[in-house]
N, CA and C atoms as a LAMMPS dump frame, in Angstrom:
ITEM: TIMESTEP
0
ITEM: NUMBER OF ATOMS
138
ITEM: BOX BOUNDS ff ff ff
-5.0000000000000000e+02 5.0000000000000000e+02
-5.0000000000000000e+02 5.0000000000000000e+02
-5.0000000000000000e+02 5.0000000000000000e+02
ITEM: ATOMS id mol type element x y z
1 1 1 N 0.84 -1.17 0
2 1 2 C 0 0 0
3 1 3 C 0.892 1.242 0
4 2 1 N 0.857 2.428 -0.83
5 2 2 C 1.712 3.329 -0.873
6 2 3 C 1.028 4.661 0.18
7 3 1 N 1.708 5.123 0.828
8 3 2 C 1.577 6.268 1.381
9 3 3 C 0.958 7.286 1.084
10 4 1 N 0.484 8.185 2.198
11 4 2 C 0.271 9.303 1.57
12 4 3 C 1.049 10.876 1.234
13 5 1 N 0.569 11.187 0.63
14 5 2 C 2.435 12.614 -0.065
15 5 3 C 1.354 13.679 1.055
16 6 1 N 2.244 14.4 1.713
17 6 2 C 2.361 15.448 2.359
18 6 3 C 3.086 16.504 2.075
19 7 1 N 2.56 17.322 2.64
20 7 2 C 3.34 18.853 2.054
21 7 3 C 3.797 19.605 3.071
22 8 1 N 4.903 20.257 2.557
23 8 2 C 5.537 21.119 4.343
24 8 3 C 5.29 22.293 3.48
25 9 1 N 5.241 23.641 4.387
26 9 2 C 5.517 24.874 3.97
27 9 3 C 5.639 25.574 5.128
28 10 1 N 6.63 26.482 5.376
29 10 2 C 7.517 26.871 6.548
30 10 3 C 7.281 28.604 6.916
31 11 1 N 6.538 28.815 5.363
32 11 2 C 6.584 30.81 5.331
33 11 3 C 5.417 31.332 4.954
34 12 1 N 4.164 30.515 5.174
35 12 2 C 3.103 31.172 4.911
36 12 3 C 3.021 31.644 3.471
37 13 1 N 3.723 31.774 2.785
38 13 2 C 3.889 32.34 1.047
39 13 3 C 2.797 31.52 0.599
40 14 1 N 2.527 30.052 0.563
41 14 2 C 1.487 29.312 -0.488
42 14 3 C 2.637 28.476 -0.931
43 15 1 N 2.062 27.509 -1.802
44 15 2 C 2.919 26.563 -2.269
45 15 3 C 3.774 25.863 -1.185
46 16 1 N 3.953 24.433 -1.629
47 16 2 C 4.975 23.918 -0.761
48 16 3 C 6.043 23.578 -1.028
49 17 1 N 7.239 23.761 0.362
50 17 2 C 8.474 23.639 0.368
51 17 3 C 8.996 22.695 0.189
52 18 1 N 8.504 21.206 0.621
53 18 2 C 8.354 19.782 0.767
54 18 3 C 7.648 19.052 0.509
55 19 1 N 7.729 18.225 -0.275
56 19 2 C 6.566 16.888 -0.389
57 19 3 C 7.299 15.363 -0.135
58 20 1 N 6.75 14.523 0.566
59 20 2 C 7.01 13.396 0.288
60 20 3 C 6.208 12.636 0.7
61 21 1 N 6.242 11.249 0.416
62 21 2 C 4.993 10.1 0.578
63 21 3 C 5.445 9.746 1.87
64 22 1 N 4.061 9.101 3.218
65 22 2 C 5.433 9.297 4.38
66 22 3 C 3.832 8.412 4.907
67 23 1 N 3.955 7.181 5.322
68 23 2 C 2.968 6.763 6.201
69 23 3 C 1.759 5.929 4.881
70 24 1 N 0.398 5.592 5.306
71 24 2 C -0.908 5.078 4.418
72 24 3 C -1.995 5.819 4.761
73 25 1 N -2.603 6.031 3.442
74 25 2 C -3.709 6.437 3.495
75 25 3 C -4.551 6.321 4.422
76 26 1 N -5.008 7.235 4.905
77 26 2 C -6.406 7.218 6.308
78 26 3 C -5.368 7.902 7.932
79 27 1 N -4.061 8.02 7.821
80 27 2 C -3.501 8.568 9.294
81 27 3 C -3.354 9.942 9.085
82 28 1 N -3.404 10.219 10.292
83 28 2 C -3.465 11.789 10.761
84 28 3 C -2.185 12.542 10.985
85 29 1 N -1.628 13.35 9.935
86 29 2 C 0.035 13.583 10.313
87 29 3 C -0.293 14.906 11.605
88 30 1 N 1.322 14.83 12.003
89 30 2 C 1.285 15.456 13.231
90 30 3 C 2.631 15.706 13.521
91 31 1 N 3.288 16.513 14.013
92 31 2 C 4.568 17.029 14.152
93 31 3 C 4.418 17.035 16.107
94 32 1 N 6.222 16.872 15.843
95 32 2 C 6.341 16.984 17.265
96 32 3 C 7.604 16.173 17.684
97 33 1 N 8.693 16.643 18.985
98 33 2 C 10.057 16.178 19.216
99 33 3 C 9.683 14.897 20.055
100 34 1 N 9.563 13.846 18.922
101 34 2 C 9.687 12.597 19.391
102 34 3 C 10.643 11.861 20.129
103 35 1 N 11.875 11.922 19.723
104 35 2 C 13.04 11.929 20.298
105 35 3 C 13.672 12.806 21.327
106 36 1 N 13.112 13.839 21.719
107 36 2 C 13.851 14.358 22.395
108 36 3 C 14.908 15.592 22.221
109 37 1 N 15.291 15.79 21.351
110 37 2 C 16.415 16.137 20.279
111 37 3 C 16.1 17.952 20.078
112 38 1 N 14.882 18.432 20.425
113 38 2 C 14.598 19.926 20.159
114 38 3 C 14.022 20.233 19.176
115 39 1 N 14.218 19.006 18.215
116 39 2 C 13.623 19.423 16.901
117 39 3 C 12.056 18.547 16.621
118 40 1 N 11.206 19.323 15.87
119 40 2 C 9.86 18.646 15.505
120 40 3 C 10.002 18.301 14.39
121 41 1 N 9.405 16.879 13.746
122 41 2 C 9.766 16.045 13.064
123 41 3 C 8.348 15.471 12.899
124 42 1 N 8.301 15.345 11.173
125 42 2 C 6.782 14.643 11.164
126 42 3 C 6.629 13.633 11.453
127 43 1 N 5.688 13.097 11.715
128 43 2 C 4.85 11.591 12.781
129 43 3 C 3.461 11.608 11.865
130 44 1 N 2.786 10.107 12.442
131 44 2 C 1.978 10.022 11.774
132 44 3 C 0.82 9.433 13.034
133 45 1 N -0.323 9.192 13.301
134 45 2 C -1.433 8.786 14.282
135 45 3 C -2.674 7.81 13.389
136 46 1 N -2.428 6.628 13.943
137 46 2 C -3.39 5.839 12.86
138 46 3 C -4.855 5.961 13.729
């Protein structure tokens, strides 16, 4: 089953900065420092 493509955009401008296929159809993406690390990083919530 292939993923679904998501889009980042970082500046409010429109258009996106990022796309990639990341997870399956039907989950709820969601950002946030999973690791620990400081940085937020996309995730996915089935």
């Amino acid at each position: 089953m292939r993923g679904a493509t998501w889009y980042l955009d970082n500046d409010f401008g429109g258009g996106a900065e990022l796309s990639f296929v990341f997870g399956v159809p039907g989950m709820s993406p969601m950002l946030g420092d999973f690791d620990g690390d400081g940085v937020d990083t996309p995730g996915y919530h089935r």
